[in-house]
C-alpha positions as a Markdown table, in Angstrom:
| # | Residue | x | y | z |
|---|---|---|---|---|
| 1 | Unk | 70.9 | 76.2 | 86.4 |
| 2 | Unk | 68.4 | 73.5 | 85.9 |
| 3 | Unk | 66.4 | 73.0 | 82.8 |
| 4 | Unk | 64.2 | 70.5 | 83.0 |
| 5 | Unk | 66.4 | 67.3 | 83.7 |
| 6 | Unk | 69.7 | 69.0 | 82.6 |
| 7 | Unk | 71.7 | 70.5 | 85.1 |
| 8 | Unk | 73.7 | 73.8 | 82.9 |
| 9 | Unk | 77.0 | 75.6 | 84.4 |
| 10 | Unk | 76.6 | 79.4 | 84.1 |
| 11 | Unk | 79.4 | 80.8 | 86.0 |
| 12 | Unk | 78.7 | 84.2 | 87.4 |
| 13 | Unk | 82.3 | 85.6 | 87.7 |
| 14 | Unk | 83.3 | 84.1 | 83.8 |
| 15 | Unk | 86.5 | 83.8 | 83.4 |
| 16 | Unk | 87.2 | 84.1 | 87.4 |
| 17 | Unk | 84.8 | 80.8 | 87.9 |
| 18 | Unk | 87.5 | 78.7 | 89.1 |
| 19 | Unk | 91.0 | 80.3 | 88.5 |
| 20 | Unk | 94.3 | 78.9 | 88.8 |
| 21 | Unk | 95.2 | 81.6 | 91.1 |
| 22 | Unk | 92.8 | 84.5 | 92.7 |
| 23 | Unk | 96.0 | 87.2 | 92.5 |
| 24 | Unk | 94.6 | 89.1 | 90.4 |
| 25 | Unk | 90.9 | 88.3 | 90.8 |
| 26 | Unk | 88.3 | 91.5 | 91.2 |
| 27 | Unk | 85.3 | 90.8 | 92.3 |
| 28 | Unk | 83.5 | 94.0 | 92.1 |
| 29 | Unk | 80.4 | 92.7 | 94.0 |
| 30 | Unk | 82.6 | 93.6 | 96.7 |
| 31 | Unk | 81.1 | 97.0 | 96.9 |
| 32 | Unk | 78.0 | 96.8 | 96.6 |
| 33 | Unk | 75.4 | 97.8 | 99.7 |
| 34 | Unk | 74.5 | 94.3 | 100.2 |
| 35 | Unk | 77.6 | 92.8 | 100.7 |
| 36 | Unk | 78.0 | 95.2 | 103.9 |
| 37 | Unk | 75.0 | 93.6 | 105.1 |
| 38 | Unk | 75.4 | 90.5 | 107.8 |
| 39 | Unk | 74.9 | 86.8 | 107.2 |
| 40 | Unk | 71.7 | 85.8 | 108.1 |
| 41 | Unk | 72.5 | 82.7 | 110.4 |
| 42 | Unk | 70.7 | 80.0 | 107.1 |
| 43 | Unk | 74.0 | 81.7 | 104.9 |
| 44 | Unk | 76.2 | 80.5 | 107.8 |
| 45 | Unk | 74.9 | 77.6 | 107.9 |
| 46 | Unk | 75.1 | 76.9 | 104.0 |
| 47 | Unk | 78.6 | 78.5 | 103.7 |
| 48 | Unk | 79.5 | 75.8 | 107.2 |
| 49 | Unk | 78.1 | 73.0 | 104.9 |
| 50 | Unk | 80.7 | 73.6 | 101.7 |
| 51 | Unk | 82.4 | 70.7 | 101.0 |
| 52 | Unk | 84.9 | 71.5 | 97.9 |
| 53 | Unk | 86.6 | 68.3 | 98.0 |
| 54 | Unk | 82.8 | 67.0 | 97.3 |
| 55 | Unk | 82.8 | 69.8 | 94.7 |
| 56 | Unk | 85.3 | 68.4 | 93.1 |
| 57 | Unk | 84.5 | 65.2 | 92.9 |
| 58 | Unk | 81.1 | 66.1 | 91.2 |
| 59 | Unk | 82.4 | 67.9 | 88.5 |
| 60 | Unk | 85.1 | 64.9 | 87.7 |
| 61 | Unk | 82.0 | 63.1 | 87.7 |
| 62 | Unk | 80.7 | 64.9 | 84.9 |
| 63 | Unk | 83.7 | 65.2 | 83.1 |
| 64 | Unk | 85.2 | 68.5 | 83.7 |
| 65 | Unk | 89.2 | 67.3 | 84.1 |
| 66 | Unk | 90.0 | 69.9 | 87.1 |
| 67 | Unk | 93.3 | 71.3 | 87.4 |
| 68 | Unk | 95.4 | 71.1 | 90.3 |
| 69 | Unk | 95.7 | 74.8 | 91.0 |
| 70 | Unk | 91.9 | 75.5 | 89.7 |
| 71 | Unk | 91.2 | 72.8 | 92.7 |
| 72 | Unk | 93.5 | 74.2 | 95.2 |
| 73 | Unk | 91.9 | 77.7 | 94.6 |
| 74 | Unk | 88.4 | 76.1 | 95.3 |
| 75 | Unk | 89.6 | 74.3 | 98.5 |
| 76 | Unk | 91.1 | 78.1 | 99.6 |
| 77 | Unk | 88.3 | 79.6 | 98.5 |
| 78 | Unk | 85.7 | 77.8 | 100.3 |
| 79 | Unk | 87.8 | 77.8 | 103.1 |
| 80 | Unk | 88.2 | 81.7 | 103.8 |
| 81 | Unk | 84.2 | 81.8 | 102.5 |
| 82 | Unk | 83.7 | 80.1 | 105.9 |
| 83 | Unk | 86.1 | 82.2 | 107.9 |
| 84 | Unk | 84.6 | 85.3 | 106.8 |
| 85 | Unk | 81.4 | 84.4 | 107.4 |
| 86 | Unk | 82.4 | 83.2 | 110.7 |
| 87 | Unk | 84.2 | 86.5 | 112.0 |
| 88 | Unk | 81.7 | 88.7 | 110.7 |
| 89 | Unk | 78.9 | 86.6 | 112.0 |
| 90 | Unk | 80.9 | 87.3 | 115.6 |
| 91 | Unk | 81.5 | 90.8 | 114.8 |
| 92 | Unk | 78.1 | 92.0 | 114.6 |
| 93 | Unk | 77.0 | 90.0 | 117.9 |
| 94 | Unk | 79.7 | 92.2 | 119.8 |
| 95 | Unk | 78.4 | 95.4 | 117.8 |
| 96 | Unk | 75.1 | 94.3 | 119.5 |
């Protein structure tokens, strides 16, 4: 969140913001109408342009000392983010 010229962290998932592992991670949003709903191709996009190695780097940057596994999570993470997207993005064209 930005305030002014201060950028402020305010995870949504709290203690699940960046886990060690995401075993036993629930993300409830899960079942919520909207997350049945299909990318729109700009959320593609966005979730193509993640970069958690660039992630990474930016909170090192300001100071948060990352784990290993907390990293590794974000790298997995962000990678089946995109693969999701990806196959359901293809999905719906063949429902089509």
């Amino acid at each position: 969140m930005l305030t002014g010229t201060q950028i402020h962290l305010v995870p949504i998932d709290h203690g699940y913001c960046l886990p060690e592992t995401l075993e036993d991670c629930t993300f409830d949003w899960l079942y919520w109408p909207q997350a049945c709903q299909p990318y729109t191709s700009s959320t593609v996009d966005y979730i193509d342009s993640l970069d958690a190695e660039q992630d990474i780097a930016m909170l090192k940057f300001y100071g948060w000392d990352v784990l290993l596994e907390c990293a590794r999570t974000l790298c997995e993470e962000v990678f089946l983010e995109g693969v999701s997207a990806i196959m359901d993005s293809h999905l719906d064209m063949l429902k089509q």
